[in-house]
SEVO-523337 format. One record per residue: residue in one letter; x, y, z of N, C-alpha, C in turn. Coordinates in steps of 0.1 Angstrom, whole numbers, padded with zeros to 4 digits, always signed. Example, Ala and Ser with C-alpha at 12.3 -4.5 7.8 and 13.67 -1.06 7.14 Angstrom:
% SEVO-523337
A+0132-0057+0078+0123-0045+0078+0132-0033+0078S+0128-0022+0071+0137-0011+0071+0129+0000+0079
END
This chain:
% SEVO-523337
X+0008-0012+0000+0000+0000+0000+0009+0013+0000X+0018+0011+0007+0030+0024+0008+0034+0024-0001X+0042+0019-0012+0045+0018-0023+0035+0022-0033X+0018+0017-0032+0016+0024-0045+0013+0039-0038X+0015+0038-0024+0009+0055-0027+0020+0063-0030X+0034+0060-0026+0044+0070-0033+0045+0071-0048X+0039+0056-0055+0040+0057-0069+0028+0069-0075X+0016+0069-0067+0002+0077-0067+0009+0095-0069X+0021+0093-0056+0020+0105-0055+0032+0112-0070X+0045+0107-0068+0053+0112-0079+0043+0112-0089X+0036+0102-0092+0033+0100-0114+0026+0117-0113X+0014+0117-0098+0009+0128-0103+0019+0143-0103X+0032+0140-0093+0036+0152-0092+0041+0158-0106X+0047+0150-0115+0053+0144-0129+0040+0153-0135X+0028+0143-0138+0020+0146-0147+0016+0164-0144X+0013+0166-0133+0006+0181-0127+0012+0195-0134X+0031+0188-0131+0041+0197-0136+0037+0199-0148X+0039+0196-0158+0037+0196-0167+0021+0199-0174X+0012+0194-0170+0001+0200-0173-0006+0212-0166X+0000+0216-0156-0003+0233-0151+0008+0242-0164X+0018+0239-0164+0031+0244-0176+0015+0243-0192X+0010+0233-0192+0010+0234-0206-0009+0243-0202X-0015+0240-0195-0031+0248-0189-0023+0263-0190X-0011+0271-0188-0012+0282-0188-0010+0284-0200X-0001+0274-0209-0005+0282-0227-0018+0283-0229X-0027+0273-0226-0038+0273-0230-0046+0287-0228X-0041+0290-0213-0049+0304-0209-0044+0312-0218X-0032+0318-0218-0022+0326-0222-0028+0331-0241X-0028+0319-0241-0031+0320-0255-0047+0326-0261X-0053+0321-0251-0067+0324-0254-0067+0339-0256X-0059+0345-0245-0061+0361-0239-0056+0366-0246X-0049+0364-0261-0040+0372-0268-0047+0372-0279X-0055+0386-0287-0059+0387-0299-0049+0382-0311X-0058+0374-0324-0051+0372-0333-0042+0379-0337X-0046+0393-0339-0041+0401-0346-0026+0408-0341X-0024+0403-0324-0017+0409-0318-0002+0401-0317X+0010+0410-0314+0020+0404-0311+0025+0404-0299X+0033+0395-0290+0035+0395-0278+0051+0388-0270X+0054+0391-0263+0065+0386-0258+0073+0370-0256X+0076+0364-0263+0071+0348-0260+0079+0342-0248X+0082+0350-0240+0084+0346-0226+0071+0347-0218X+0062+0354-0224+0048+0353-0215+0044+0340-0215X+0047+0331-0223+0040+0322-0227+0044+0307-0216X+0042+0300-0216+0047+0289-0208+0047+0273-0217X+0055+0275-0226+0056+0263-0235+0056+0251-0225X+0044+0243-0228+0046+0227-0224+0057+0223-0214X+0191+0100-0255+0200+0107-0265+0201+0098-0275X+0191+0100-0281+0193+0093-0290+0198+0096-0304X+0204+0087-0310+0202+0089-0329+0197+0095-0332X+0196+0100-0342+0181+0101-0352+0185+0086-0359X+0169+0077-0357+0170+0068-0364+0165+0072-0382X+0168+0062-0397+0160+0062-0406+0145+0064-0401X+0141+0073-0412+0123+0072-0410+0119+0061-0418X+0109+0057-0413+0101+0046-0418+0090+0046-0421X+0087+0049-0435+0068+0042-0445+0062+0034-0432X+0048+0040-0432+0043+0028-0426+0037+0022-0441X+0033+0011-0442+0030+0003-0459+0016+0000-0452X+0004+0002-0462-0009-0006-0458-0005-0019-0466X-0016-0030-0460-0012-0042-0462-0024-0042-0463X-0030-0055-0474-0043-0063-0471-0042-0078-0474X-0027-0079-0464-0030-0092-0461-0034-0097-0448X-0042-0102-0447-0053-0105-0439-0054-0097-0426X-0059-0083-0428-0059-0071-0420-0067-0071-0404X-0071-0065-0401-0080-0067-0390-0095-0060-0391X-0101-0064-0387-0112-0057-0393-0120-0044-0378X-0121-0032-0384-0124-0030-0372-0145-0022-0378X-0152-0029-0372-0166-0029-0373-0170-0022-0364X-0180-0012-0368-0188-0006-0365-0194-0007-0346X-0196+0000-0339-0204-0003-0327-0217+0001-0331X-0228-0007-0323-0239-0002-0327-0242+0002-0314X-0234+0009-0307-0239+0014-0293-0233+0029-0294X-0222+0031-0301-0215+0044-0294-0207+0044-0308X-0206+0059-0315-0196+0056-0329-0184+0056-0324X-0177+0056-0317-0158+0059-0313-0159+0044-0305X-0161+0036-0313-0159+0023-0299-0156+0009-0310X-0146+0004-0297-0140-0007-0308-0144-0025-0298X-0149-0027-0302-0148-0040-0293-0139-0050-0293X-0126-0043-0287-0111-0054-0289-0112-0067-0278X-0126-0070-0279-0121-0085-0270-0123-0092-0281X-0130-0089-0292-0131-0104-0303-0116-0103-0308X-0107-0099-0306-0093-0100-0311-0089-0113-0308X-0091-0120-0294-0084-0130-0292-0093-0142-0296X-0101-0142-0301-0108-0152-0307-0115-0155-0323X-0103-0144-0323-0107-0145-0343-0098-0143-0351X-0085-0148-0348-0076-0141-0357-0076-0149-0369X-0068-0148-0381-0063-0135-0385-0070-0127-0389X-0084-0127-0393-0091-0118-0396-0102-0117-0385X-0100-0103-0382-0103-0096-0367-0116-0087-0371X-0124-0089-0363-0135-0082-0360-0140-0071-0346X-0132-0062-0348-0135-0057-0338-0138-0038-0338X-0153-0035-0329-0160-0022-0333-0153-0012-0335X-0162-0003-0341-0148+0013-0342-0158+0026-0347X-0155+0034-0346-0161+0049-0344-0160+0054-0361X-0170+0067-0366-0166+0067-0375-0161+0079-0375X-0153+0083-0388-0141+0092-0393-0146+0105-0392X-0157+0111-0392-0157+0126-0388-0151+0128-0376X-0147+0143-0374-0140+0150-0361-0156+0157-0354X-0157+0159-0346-0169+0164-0341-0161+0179-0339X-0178+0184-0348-0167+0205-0343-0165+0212-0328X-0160+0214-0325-0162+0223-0310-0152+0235-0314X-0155+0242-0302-0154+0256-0307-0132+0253-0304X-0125+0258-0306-0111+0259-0312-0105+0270-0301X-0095+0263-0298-0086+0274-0291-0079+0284-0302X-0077+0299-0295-0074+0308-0307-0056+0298-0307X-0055+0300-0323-0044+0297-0329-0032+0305-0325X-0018+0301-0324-0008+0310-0321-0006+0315-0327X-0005+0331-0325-0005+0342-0335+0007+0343-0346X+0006+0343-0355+0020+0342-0368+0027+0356-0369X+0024+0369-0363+0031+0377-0358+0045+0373-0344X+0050+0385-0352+0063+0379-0338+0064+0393-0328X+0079+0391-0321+0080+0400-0313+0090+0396-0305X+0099+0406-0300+0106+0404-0293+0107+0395-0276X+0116+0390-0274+0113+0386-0265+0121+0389-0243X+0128+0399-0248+0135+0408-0239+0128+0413-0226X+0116+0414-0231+0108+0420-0218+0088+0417-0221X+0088+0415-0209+0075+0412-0211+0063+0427-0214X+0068+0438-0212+0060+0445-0218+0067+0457-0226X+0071+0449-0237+0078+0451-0247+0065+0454-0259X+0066+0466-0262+0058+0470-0274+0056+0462-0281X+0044+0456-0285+0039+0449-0297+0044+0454-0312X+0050+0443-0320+0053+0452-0332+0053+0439-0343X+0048+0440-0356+0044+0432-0365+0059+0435-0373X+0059+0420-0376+0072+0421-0383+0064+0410-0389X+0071+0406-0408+0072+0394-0415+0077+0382-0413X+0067+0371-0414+0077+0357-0410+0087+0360-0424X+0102+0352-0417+0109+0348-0433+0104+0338-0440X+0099+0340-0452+0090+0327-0462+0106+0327-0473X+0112+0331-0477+0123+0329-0490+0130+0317-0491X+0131+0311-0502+0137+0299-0499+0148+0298-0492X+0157+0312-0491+0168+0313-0483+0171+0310-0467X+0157+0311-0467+0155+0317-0448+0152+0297-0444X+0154+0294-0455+0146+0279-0451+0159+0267-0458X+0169+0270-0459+0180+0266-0465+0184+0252-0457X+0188+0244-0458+0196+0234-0453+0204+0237-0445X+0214+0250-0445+0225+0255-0440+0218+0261-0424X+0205+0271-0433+0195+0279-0421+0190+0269-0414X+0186+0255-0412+0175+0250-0408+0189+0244-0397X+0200+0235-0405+0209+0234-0393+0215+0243-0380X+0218+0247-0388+0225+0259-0380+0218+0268-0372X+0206+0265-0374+0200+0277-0361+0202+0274-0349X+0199+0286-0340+0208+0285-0324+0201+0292-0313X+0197+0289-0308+0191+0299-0297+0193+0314-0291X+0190+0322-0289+0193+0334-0290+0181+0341-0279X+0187+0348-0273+0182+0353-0259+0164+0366-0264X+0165+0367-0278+0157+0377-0285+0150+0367-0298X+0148+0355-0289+0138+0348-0301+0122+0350-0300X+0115+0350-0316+0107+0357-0321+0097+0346-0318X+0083+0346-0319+0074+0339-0317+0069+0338-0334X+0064+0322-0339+0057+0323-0355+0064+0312-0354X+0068+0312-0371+0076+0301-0380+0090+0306-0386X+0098+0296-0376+0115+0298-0384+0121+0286-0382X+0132+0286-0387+0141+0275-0383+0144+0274-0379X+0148+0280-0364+0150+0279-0353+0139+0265-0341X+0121+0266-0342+0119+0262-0340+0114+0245-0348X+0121+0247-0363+0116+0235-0365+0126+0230-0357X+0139+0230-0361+0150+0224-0358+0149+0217-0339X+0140+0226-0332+0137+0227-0318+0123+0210-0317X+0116+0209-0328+0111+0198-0333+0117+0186-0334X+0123+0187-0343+0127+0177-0347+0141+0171-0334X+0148+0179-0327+0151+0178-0316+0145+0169-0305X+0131+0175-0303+0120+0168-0295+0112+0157-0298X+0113+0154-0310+0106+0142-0318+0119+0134-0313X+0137+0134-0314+0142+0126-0312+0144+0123-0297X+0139+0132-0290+0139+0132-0275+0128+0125-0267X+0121+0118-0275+0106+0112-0272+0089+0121-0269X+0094+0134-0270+0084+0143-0268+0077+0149-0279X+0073+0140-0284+0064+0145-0298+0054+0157-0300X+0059+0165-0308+0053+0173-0313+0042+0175-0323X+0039+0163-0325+0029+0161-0336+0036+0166-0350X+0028+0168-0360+0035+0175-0372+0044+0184-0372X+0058+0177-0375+0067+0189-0374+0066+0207-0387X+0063+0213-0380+0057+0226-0390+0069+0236-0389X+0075+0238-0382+0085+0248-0375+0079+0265-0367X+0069+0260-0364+0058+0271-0357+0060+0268-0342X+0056+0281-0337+0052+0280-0321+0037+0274-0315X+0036+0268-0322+0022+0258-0319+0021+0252-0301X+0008+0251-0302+0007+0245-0285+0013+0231-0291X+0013+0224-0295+0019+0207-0294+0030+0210-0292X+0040+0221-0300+0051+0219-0297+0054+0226-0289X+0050+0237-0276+0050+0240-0265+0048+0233-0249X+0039+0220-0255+0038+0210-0247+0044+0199-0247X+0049+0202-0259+0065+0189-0256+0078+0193-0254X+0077+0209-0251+0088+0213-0246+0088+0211-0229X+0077+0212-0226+0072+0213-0209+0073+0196-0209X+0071+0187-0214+0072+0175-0210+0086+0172-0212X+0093+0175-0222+0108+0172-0222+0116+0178-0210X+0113+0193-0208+0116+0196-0198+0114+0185-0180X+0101+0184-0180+0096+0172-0168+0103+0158-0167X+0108+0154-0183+0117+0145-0185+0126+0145-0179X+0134+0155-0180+0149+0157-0179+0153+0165-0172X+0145+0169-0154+0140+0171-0148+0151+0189-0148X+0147+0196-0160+0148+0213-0158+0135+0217-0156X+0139+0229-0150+0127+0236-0146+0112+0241-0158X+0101+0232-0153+0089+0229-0163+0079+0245-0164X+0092+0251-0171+0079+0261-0175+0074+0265-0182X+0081+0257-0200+0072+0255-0207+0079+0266-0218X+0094+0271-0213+0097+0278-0223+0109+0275-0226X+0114+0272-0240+0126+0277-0246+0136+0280-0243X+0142+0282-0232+0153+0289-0226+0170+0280-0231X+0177+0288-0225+0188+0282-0229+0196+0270-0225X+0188+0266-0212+0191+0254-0202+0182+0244-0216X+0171+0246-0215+0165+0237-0226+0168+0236-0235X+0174+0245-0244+0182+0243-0254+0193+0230-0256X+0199+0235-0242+0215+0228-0244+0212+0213-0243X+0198+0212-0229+0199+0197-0234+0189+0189-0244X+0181+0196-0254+0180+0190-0264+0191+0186-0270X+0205+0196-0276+0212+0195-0283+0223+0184-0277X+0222+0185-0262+0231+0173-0256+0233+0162-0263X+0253+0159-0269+0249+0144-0275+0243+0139-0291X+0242+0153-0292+0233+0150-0304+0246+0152-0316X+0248+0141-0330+0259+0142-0338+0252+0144-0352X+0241+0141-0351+0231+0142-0368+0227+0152-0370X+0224+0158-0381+0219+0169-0382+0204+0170-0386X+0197+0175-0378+0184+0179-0379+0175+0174-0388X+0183+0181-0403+0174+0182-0414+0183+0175-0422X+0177+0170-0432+0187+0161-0445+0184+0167-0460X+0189+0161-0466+0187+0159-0481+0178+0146-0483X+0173+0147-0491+0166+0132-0491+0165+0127-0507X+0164+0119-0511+0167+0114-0527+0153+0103-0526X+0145+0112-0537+0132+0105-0541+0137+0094-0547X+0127+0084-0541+0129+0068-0553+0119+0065-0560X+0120+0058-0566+0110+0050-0577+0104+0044-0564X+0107+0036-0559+0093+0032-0548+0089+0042-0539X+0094+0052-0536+0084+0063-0532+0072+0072-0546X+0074+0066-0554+0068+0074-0566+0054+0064-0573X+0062+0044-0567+0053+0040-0571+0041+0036-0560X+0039+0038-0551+0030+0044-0544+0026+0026-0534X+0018+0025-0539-0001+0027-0541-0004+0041-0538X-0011+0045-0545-0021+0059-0542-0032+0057-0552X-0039+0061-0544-0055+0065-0546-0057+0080-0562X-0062+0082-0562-0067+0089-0570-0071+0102-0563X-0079+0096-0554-0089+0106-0546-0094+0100-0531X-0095+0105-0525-0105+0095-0514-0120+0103-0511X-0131+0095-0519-0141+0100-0518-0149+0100-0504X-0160+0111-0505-0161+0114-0491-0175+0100-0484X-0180+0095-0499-0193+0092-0491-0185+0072-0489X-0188+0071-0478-0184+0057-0477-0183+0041-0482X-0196+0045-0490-0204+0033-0504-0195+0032-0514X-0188+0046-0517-0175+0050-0528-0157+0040-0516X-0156+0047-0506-0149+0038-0505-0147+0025-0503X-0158+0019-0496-0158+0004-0497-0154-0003-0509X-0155+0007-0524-0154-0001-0534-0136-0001-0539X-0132+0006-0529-0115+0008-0532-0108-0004-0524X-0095-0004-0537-0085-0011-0528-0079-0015-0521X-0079-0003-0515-0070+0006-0502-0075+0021-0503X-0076+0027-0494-0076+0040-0487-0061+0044-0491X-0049+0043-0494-0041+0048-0498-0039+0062-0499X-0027+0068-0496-0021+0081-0499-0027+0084-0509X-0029+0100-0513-0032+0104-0528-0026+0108-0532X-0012+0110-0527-0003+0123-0533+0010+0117-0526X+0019+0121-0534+0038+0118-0529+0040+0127-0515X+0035+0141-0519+0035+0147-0507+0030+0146-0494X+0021+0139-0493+0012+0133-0483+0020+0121-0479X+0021+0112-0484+0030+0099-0482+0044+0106-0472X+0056+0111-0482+0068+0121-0477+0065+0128-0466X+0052+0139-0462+0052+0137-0451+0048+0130-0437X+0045+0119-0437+0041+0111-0429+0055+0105-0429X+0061+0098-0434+0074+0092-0439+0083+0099-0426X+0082+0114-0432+0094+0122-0421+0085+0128-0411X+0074+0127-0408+0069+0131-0392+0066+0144-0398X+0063+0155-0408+0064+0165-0412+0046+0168-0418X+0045+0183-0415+0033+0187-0420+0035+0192-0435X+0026+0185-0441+0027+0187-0453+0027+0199-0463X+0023+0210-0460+0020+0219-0463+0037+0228-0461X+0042+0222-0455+0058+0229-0445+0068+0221-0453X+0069+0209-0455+0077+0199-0463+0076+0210-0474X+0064+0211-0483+0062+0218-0497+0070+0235-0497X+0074+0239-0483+0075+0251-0482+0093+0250-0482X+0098+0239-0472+0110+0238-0474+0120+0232-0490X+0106+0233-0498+0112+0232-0510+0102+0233-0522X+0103+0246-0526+0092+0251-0533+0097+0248-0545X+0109+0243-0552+0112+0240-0567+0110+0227-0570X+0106+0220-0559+0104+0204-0560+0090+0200-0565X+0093+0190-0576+0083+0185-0586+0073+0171-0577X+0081+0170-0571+0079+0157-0563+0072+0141-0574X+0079+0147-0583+0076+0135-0596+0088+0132-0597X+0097+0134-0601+0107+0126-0604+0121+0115-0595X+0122+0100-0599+0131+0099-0589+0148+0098-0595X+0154+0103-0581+0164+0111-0582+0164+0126-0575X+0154+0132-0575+0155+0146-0573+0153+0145-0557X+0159+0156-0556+0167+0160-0541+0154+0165-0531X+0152+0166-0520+0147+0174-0514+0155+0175-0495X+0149+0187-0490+0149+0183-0475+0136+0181-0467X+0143+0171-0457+0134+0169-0451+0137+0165-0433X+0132+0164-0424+0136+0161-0409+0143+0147-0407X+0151+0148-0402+0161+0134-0400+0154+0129-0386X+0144+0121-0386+0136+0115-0374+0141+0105-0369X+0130+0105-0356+0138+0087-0352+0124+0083-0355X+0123+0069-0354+0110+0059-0357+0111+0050-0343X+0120+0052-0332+0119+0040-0325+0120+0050-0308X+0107+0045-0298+0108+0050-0285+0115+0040-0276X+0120+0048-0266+0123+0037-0255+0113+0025-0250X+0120+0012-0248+0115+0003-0237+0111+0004-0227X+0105-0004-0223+0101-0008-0209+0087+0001-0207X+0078+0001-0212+0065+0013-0209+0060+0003-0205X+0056+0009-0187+0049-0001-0183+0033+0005-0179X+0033+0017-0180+0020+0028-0178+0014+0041-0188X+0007+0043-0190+0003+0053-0205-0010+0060-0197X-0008+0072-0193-0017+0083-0192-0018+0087-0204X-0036+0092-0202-0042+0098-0214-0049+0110-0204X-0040+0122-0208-0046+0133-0200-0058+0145-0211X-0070+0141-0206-0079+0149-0215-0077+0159-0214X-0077+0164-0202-0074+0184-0204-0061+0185-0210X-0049+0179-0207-0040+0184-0215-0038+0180-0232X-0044+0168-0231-0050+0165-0247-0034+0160-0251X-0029+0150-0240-0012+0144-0243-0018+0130-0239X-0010+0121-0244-0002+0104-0236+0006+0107-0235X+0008+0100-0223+0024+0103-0220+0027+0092-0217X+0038+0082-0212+0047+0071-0211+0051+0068-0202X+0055+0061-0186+0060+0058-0177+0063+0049-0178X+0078+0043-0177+0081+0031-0172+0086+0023-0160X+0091+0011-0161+0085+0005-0144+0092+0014-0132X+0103+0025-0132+0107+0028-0126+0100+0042-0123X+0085+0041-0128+0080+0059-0126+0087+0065-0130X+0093+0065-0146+0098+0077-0146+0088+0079-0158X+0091+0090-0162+0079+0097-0176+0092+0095-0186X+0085+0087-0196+0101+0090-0211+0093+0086-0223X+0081+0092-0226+0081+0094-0238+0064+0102-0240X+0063+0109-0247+0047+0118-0249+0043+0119-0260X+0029+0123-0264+0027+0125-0277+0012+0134-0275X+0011+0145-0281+0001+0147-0287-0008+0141-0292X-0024+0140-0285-0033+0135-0287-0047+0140-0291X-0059+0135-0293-0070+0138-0297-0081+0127-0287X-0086+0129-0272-0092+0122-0264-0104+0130-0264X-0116+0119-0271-0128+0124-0270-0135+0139-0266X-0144+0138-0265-0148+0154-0262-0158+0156-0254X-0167+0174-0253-0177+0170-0242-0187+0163-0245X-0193+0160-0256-0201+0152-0258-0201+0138-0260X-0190+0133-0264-0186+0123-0264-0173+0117-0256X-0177+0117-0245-0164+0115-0236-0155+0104-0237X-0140+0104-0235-0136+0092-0234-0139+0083-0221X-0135+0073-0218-0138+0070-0204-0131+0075-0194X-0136+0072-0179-0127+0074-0168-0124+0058-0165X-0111+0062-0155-0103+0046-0152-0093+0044-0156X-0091+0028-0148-0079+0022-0151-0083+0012-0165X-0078+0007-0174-0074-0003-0182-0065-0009-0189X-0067-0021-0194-0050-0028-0201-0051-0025-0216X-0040-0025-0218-0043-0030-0238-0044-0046-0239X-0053-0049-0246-0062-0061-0252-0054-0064-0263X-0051-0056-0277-0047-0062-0285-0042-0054-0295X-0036-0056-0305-0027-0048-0316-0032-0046-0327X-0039-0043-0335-0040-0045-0349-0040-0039-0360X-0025-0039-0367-0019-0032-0374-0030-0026-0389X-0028-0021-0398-0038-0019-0411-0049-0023-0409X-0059-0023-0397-0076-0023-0398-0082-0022-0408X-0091-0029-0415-0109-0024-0421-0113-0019-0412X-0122-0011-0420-0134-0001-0406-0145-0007-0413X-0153-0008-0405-0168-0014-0405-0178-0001-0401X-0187+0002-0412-0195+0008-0407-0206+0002-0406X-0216+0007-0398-0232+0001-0396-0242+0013-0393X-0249+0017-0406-0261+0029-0405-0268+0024-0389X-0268+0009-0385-0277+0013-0369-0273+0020-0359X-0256+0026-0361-0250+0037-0350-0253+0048-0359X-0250+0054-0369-0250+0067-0378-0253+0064-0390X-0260+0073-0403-0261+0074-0410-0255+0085-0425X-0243+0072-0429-0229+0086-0434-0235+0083-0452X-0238+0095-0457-0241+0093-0471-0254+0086-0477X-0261+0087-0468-0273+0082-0473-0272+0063-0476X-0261+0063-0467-0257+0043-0469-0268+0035-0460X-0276+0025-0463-0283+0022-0453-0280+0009-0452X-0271+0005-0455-0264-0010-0458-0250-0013-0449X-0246-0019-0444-0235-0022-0432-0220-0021-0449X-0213-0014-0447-0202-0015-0451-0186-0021-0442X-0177-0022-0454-0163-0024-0449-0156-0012-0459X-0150-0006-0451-0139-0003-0458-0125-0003-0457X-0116-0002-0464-0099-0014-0469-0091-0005-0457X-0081-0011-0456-0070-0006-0446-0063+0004-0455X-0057+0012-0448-0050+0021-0457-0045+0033-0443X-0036+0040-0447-0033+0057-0443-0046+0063-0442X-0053+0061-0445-0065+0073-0451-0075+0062-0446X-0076+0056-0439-0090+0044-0432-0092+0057-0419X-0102+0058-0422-0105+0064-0404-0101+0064-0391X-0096+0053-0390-0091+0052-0378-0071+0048-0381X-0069+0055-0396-0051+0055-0398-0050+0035-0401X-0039+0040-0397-0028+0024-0400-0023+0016-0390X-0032+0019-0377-0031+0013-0363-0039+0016-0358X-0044+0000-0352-0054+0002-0341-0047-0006-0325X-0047+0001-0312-0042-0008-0303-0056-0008-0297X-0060-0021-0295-0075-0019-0283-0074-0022-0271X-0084-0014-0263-0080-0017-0247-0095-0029-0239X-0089-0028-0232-0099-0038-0223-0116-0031-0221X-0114-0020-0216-0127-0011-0220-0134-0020-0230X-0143-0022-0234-0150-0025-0250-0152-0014-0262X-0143-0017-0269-0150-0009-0280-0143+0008-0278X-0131+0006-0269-0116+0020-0272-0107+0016-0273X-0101+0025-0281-0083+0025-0282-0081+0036-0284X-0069+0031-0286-0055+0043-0292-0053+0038-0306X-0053+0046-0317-0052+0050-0328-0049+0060-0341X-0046+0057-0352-0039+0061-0356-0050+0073-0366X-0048+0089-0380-0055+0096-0382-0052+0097-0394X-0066+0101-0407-0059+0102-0419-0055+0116-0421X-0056+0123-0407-0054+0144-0407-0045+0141-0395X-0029+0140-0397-0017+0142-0388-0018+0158-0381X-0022+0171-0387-0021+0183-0383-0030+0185-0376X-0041+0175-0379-0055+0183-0364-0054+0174-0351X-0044+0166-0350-0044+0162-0335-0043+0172-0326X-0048+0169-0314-0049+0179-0303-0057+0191-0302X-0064+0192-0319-0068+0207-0321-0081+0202-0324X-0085+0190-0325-0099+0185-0329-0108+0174-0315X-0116+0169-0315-0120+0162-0305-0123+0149-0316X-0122+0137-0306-0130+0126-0308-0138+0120-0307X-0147+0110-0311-0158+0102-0301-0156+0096-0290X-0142+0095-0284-0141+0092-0274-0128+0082-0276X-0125+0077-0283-0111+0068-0282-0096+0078-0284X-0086+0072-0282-0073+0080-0281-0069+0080-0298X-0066+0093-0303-0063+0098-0318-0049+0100-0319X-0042+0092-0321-0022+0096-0326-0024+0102-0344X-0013+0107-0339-0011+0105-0355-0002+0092-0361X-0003+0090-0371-0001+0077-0377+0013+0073-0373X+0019+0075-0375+0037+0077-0376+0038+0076-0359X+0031+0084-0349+0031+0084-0336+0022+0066-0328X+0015+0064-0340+0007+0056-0331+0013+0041-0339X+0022+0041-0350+0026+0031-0349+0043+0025-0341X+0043+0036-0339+0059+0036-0328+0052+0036-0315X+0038+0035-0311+0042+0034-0297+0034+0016-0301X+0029+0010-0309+0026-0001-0310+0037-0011-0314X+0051-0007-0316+0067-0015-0322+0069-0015-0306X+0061-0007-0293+0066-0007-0279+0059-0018-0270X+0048-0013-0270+0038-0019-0258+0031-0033-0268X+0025-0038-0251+0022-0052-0253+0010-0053-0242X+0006-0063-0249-0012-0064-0239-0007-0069-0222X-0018-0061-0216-0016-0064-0207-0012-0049-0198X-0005-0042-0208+0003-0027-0199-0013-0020-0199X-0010-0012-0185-0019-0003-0182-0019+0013-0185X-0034+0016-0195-0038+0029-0195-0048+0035-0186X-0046+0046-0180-0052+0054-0172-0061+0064-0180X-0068+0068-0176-0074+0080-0183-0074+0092-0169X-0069+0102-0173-0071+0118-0162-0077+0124-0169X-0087+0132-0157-0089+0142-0166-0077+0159-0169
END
């Protein structure tokens, strides 16, 4: 009993830190008009390799199926896993995001950062291909007068924290809350002071140790060109049931999933790129694909809208930006285990929970990047939740779910190369 209560007490001193650090971006942010620019020390932002990045590949050899609930759309029923393999039947929510109102966006205006009531002053992000250079994106350095927006300073601060286990979700090179909140958890990691900013102590030890460089060159291939890709992925579900796969539509879409990268930012760090031909050069984030061992606990904290990682020794080593249900569709409260794994899912729909496109007929549709519920499914003992993977890597954290845990793909199939049934998820609120 003594034992778990000291364990009761650190996980939460761990978790608190860190989510008071990342609840005052939340506040912080709300209180700051779009239009305005501000100090970014007001703010309270949130050794390995860099390993190869790794394709996740959809497969349809004998996939898992994940079907419909006819009780609740976000719900998977991962107990028929152990009694049906290889082809798995088990419930699942469908692929709309439910709208709720949005926290205001970080403002794309900058400003000095020397004093906290330092005149507001609009300056231009650098967009030139120059400001985005291979040379610029390595070589950036911390500097006691850093600007709040998009530079290479903070992708490079990304891709950093992606190899530090503190995932940022799509690396953009913006001051985004994900990547504010994996600064505060890296920080809580690596026990400097969790306030959620950028400083130079945080600096040094991202860079601690580190011999790779950030960003690469990368050399398009003929099997990145020959795909599988889709054409299109149609919206009404009758249309995809009749596809092969859910597949990528686009090289760019693929490439950034590939390198952990928002797609729209990949396109930006190389605006002459055809992305048709192979041979031709581009850059892109030098990631890792592989988290630490031993996770023997996984918080899913809804207010902070993170998982985070503990292993057996209580310590926290690894996070990720998430998407945990919403107010209307709550995720659960509690303790639970993971049940089971199942890599490229079919989704099953059934019009007796929802009615998507005028279908009134129970569909399947194929595994793929682009399946509703991504290219991983982990299910938990709960009936009918998990953790899983999204065909929109950029709106994690910024959208709600029907209630199961939302990674982004690349995120949710590196923490499934980890864990094993039986480890326990908590849900906080």
């Amino acid at each position: 009993m003594f034992a778990r209560t000291i364990l009761a007490i650190s996980l939460g001193c761990a978790i608190s830190s860190v989510v008071n650090a990342e609840n005052t971006v939340s506040n912080q942010l709300e209180t700051i008009p779009a239009n305005k620019s501000v100090p970014i020390e007001s703010y309270s932002l949130s050794k390995n390799k860099a390993a190869q990045p790794v394709t996740p590949t959809p497969s349809t050899d004998n996939p898992a199926v994940i079907a419909e609930s006819s009780d609740e759309q976000d719900q998977v029923d991962a107990s028929a896993v152990d009694s049906m393999p290889p082809s798995v039947e088990v419930e699942n929510t469908p692929q709309q995001d439910i709208a709720i109102p949005q926290q205001p966006a970080t403002p794309q205006t900058t400003a000095p950062i020397t004093s906290a009531k330092t005149t507001p002053t609009t300056t231009s992000i650098p967009t030139s291909a120059g400001s985005w250079s291979l040379d610029a994106l390595n070589n950036a350095e911390w500097s006691s007068d850093l600007q709040r927006g998009q530079f290479p300073i903070y992708a490079k601060t990304q891709v950093l924290l992606n190899r530090k286990h503190a995932s940022p979700g799509a690396i953009d090179g913006t001051t985004g809350k994900n990547t504010l909140k994996a600064i505060s958890t890296f920080q809580t990691m690596n026990n400097l002071s969790t306030n959620g900013v950028l400083d130079e102590a945080t600096w040094q030890s991202l860079n601690s140790g580190e011999t790779e460089p950030a960003f690469i060159e990368y050399t398009i291939t003929a099997e990145d060109l020959k795909g599988p890709y889709a054409q299109s992925i149609p919206a009404n579900y009758a249309e995809q049931a009749k596809m092969k796969g859910l597949y990528y539509t686009r090289v760019t879409e693929m490439l950034g999933e590939k390198f952990h990268m928002d797609e729209n930012f990949l396109k930006k760090l190389n605006p002459k790129a055809s992305f048709k031909n192979a041979g031709e050069k581009i850059i892109v984030a030098n990631v890792r694909n592989e988290l630490p061992e031993d996770i023997h606990l996984i918080i899913a904290h809804k207010g902070a809208k993170q998982l985070y990682l503990f292993n057996s020794k209580n310590k926290m080593i690894a996070s990720f930006p998430a998407t945990i249900g919403s107010t209307d569709t709550p995720s659960p409260t509690g303790t639970y285990t993971i049940k089971n794994i199942a890599p490229n899912p079919w989704y099953g729909y059934n019009p007796k929970n929802f009615v998507q496109g005028g279908n009134m007929k129970p569909l399947s549709l194929p595994p793929g990047p682009n399946n509703p519920v991504g290219n991983m499914w982990i299910g938990l003992s709960k009936p009918s939740f998990g953790i899983h993977g999204t065909p929109n890597p950029s709106t994690i954290s910024k959208t709600a779910s029907h209630g199961c845990i939302r990674l982004t793909n690349w995120d949710a199939n590196d923490l499934a190369k980890r864990v094993k049934t039986g480890i326990t998820v908590k849900f906080l609120e």
